[in-house]
C-alpha positions as CSV (number, residue, x, y, z in Angstrom):
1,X,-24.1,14.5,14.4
2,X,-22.3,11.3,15.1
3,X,-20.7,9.9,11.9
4,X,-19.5,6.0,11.7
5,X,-15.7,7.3,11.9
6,X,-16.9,8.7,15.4
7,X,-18.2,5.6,16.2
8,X,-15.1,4.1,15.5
9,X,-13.4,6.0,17.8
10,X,-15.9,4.9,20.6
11,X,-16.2,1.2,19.8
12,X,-12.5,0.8,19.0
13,X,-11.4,3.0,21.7
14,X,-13.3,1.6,24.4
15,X,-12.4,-2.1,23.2
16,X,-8.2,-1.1,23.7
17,X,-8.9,-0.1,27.4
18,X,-10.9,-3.3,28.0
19,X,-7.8,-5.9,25.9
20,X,-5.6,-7.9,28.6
21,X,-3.1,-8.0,25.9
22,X,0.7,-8.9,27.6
23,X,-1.4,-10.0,30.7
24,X,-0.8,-8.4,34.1
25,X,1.6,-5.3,32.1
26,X,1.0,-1.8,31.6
27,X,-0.1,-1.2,27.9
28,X,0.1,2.2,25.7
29,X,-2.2,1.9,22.5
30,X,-1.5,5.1,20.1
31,X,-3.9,4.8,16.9
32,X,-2.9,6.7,13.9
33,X,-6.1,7.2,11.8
34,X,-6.2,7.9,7.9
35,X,-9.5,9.3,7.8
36,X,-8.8,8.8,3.4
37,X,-8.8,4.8,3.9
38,X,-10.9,3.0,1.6
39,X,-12.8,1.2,4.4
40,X,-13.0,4.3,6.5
41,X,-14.6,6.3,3.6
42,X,-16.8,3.7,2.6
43,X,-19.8,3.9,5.4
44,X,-21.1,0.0,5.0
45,X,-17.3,-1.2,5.4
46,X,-16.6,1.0,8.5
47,X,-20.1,0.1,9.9
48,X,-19.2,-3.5,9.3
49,X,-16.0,-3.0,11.5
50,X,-18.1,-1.6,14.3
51,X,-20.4,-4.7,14.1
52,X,-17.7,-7.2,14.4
53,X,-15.6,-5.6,17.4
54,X,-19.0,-4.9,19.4
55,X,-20.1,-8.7,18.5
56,X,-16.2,-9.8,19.3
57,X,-17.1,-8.2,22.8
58,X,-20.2,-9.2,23.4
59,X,-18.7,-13.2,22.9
60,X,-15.7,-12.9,24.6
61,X,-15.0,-12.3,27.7
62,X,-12.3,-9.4,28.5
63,X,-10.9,-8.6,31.9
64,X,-7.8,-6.6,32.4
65,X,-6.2,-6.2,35.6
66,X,-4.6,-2.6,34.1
67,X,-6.4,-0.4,32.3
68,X,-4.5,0.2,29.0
69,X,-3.8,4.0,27.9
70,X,-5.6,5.1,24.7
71,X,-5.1,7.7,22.6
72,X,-7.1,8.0,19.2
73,X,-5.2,10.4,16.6
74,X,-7.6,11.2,13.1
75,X,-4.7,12.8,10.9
76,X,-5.4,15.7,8.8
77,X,-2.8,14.9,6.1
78,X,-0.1,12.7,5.3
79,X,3.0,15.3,6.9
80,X,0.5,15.2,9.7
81,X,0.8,11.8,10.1
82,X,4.3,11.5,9.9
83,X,5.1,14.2,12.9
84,X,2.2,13.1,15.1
85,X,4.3,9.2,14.4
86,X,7.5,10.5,15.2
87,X,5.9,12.5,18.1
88,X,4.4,9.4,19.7
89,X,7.3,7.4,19.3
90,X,9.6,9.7,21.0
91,X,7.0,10.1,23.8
92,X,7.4,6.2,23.9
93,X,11.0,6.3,24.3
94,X,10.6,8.4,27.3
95,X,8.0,6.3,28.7
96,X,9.0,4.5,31.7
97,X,5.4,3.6,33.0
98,X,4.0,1.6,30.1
99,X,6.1,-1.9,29.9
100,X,4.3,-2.2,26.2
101,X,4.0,0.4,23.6
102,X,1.9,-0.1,20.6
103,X,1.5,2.3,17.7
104,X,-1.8,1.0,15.9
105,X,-2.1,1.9,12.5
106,X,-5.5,2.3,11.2
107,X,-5.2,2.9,7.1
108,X,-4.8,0.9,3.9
109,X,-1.3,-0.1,2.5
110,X,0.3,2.9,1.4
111,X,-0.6,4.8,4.8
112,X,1.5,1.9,6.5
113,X,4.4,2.6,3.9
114,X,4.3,6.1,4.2
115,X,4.2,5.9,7.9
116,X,7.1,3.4,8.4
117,X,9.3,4.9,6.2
118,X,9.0,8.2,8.0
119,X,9.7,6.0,11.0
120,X,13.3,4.8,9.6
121,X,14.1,8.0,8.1
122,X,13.9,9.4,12.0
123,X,15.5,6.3,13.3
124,X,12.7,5.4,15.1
125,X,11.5,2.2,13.6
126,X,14.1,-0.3,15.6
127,X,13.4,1.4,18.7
128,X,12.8,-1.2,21.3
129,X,10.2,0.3,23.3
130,X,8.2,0.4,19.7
131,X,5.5,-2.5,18.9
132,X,3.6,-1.5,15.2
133,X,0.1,-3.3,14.5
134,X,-1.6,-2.2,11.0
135,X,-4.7,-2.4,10.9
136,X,-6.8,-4.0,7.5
137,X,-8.9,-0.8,6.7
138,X,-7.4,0.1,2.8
139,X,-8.6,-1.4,-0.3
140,X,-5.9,-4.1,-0.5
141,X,-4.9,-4.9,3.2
142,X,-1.8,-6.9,1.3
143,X,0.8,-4.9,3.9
144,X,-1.0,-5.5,7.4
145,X,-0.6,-7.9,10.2
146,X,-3.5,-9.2,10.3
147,X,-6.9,-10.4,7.1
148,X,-9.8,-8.7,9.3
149,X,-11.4,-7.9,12.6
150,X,-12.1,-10.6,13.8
151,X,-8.2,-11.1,13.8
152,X,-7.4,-7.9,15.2
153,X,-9.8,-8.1,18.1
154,X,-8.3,-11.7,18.6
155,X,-4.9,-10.4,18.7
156,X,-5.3,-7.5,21.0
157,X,-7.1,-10.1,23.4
158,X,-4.5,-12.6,23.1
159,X,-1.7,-12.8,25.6
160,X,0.4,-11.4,23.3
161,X,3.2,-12.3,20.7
162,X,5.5,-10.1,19.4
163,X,7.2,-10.6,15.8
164,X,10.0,-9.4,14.0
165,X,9.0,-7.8,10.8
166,X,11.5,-7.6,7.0
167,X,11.3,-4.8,5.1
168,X,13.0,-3.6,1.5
169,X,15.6,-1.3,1.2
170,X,15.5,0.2,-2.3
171,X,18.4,2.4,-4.0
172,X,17.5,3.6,-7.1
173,X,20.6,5.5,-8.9
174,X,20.8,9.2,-8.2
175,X,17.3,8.9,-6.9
176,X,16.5,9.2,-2.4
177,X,16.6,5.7,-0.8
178,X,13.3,4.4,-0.5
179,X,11.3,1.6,1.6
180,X,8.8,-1.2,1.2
181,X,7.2,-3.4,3.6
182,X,5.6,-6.1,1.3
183,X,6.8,-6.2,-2.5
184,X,8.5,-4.1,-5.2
185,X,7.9,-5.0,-8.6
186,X,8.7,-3.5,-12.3
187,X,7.0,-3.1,-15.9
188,X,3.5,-4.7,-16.0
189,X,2.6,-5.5,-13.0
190,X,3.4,-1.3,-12.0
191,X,1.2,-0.4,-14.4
192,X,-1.8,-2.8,-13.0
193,X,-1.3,-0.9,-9.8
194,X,-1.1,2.6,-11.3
195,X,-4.1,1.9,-12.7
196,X,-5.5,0.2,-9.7
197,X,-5.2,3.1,-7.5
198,X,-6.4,5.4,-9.9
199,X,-9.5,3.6,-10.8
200,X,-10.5,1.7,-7.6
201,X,-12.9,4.4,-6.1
202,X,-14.5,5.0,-9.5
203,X,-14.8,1.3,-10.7
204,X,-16.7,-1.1,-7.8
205,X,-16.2,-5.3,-7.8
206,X,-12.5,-6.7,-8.0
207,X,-10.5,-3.6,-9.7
208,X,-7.3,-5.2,-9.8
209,X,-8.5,-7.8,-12.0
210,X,-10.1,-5.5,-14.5
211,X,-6.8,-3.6,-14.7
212,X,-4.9,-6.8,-15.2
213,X,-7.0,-7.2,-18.1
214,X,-6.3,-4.1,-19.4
215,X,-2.7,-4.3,-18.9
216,X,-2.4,-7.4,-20.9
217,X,-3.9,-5.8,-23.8
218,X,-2.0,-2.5,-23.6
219,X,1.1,-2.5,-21.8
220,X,3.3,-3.3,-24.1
221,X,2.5,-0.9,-26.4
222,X,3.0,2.4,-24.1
223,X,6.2,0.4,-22.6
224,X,7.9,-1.8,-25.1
225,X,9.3,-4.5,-22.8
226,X,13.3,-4.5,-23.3
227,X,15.9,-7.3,-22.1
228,X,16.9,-6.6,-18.4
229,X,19.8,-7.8,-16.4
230,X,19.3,-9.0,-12.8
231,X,22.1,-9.4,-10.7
232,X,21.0,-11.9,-7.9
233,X,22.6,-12.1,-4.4
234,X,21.9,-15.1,-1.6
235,X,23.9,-15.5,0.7
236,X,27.2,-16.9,-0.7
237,X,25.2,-17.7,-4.4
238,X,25.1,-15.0,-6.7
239,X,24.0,-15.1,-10.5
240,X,22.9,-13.2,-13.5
241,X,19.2,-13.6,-15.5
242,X,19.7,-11.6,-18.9
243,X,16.1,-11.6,-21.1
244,X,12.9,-9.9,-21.7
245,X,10.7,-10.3,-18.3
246,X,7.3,-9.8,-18.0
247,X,6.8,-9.9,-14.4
248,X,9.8,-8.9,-12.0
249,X,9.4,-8.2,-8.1
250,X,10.8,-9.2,-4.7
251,X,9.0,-9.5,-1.3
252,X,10.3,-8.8,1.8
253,X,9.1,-12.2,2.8
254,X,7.9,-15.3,1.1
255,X,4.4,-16.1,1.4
256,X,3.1,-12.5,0.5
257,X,0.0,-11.0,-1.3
258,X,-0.9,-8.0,-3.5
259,X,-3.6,-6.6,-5.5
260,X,-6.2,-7.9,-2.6
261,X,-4.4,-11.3,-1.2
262,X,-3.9,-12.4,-4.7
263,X,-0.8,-15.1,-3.9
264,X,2.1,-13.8,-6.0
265,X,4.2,-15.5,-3.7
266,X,2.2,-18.4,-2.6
267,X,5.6,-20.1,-1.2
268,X,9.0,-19.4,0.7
269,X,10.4,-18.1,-1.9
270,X,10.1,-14.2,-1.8
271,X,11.9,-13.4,-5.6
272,X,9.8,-13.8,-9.2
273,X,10.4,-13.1,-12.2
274,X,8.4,-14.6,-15.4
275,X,9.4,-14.9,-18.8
276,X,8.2,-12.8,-21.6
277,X,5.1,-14.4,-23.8
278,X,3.1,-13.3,-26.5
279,X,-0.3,-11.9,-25.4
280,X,-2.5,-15.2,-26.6
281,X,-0.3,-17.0,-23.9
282,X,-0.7,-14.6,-21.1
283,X,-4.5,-14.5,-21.2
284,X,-4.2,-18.4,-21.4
285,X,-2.3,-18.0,-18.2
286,X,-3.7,-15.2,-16.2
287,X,-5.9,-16.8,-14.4
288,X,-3.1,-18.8,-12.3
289,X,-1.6,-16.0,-11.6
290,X,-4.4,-14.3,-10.0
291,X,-5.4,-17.8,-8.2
292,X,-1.2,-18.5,-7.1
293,X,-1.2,-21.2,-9.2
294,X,1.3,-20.3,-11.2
295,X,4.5,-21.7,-9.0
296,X,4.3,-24.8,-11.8
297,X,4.9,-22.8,-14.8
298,X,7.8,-23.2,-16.7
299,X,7.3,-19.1,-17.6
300,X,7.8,-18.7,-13.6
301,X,11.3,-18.5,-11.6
302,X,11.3,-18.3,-7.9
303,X,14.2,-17.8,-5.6
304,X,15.5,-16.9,-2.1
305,X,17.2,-13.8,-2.2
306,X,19.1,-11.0,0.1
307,X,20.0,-8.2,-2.6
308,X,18.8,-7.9,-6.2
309,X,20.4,-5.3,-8.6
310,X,18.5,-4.5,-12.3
311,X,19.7,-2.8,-15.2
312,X,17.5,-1.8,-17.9
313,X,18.2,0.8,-20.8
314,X,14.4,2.5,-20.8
315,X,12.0,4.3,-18.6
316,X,10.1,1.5,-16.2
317,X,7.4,1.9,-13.6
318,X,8.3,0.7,-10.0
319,X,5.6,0.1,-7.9
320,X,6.1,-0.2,-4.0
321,X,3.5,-1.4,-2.0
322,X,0.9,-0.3,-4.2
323,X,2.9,3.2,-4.7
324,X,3.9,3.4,-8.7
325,X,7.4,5.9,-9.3
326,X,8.3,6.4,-13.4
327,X,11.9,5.5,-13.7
328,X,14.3,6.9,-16.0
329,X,16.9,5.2,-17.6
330,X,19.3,7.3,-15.5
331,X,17.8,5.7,-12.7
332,X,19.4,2.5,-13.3
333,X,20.9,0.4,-11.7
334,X,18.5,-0.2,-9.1
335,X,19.4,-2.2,-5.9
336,X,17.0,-3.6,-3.7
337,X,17.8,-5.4,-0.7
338,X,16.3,-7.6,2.3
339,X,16.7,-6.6,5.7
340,X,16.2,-9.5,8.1
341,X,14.0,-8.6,11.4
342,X,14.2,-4.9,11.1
343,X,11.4,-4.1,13.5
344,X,8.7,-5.5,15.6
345,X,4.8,-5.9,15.2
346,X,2.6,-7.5,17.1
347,X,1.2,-10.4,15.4
């Protein structure tokens, strides 16, 4: 019996080999499913998803000259995942039919972390023949090229515009290199998305701001916040913040979301960190935080920055793209840095 994940398949499959996307070229869809995905588990979400590509079809008017090549991939697990992406990409490379190859990523944030990392680890991800497009079908949809359906269908039926994507390069000491795609942060706001992801299938509504809430009232006393020093690198500029910090992270990019397109970085700027207050001032503040109002506040520092380098004297959560690791105070210091254009997506 036909589930909606089958359906999927159909509707979304079919919908590829109709697209005129990069008009008058041959184009190679691969889709990389995470069958785990919070709106692939969750029936009304994934039904939902049919409704709108089938509607977007029915209202527009598709015509390609070349019928793309599909191939739908439902991953069994996340090593799965990881050699079927390296597989497909190397088949890519070889590819000299296909003028366009696009590996569609259907899963939530982490999926897309995991899955590009793996990609840079195998030096893949700056292949030339590779195009990425993740697909908003997690719980957060904060690390994904487009907000919803509608916008991928309008995408893949545009005429097609290719982007070059940042990403984080993060070198935590005697830990393995890691990657993020969106934003690394520290201390509180790690713990909001521990929490987050542990609760958010249990808990329904807007987790992420019950576990601020939480967070506020009992962060500090499983992680006394200690004074940090941040080295900060721009270009030729390069200076040192020495305090306690309640909030610390850097984007890849200004202009980036978390915790369900809450506006951390509602400007250009793509480095924050805030200033420690006392917990009757946070909850008097929180809500500009959660709204990205909080660029105005004299608690709130915002840069431009290449490279950042922190030094604390504790254990300290570090969360990357929704994916929480327990550092040690071994682990320090931890460089993090910006590389420019690193790959492309379609967008």
């Amino acid at each position: 019996m036909k589930n909606e994940l089958d359906d999927f398949i159909d509707i979304f499959g079919n919908f590829l080999k109709s697209v005129n996307l990069f008009s008058n070229s041959m184009v190679s869809f691969e889709v990389l499913i995470n069958p785990s995905a919070g709106s692939i588990i969750n029936s009304k979400k994934l039904k939902a998803i049919n409704k709108e590509i089938k509607n977007f079809k029915t209202e527009n008017t598709i015509n390609s000259k070349f019928s793309p090549n599909v191939q739908m991939h439902i991953t069994r697990s996340l090593s799965h995942a990881q050699i079927k992406a390296l597989e497909i990409v190397d088949n890519f490379v070889q590819d000299k039919l296909s003028t366009y190859k696009i590996l569609i990523l259907a899963g939530g944030d982490g999926f897309h972390k995991d899955i590009c990392s793996s990609l840079i680890k195998g030096n893949l991800i700056n292949k030339e023949e590779l195009i990425i497009f993740r697909l908003p079908m997690g719980t957060g949809n904060d690390n994904c090229d487009c907000d919803n359906f509608y916008e991928v269908c309008r995408i893949l039926s545009s005429p097609g515009n290719i982007q070059k994507s940042n990403l984080l390069v993060i070198k935590p000491k005697g830990l393995e290199t890691d990657y993020s795609f969106n934003i690394t942060s520290f201390g509180m706001d790690a713990y909001v998305c521990q929490l987050t992801e542990k609760w958010k299938r249990k808990i329904p509504g807007d987790i992420y701001k019950v576990m601020v809430d939480l967070s506020l009232l009992f962060y500090d006393l499983i992680y006394p916040i200690k004074e940090s020093c941040v080295l900060i690198k721009y270009r030729n500029k390069e200076y040192k913040s020495i305090g306690k910090k309640l909030l610390l992270l850097i984007g890849a990019k200004g202009y980036s979301t978390y915790g369900g397109k809450k506006k951390i970085l509602p400007d250009e700027n793509n480095f924050l960190f805030v200033d420690f207050i006392s917990l009757f001032k946070r909850l008097l503040v929180k809500g500009k935080f959660l709204k990205g109002s909080h660029i105005n506040l004299p608690i709130s520092h915002f840069d431009i920055v290449d490279e950042i380098t922190v030094e604390y004297s504790d254990s300290l959560l570090m969360e990357l793209d929704g994916e929480v690791t327990s550092l040690k105070p071994e682990n320090f210091p931890v460089t993090i840095e910006v590389l420019k254009e690193s790959f492309k997506v379609l967008g």
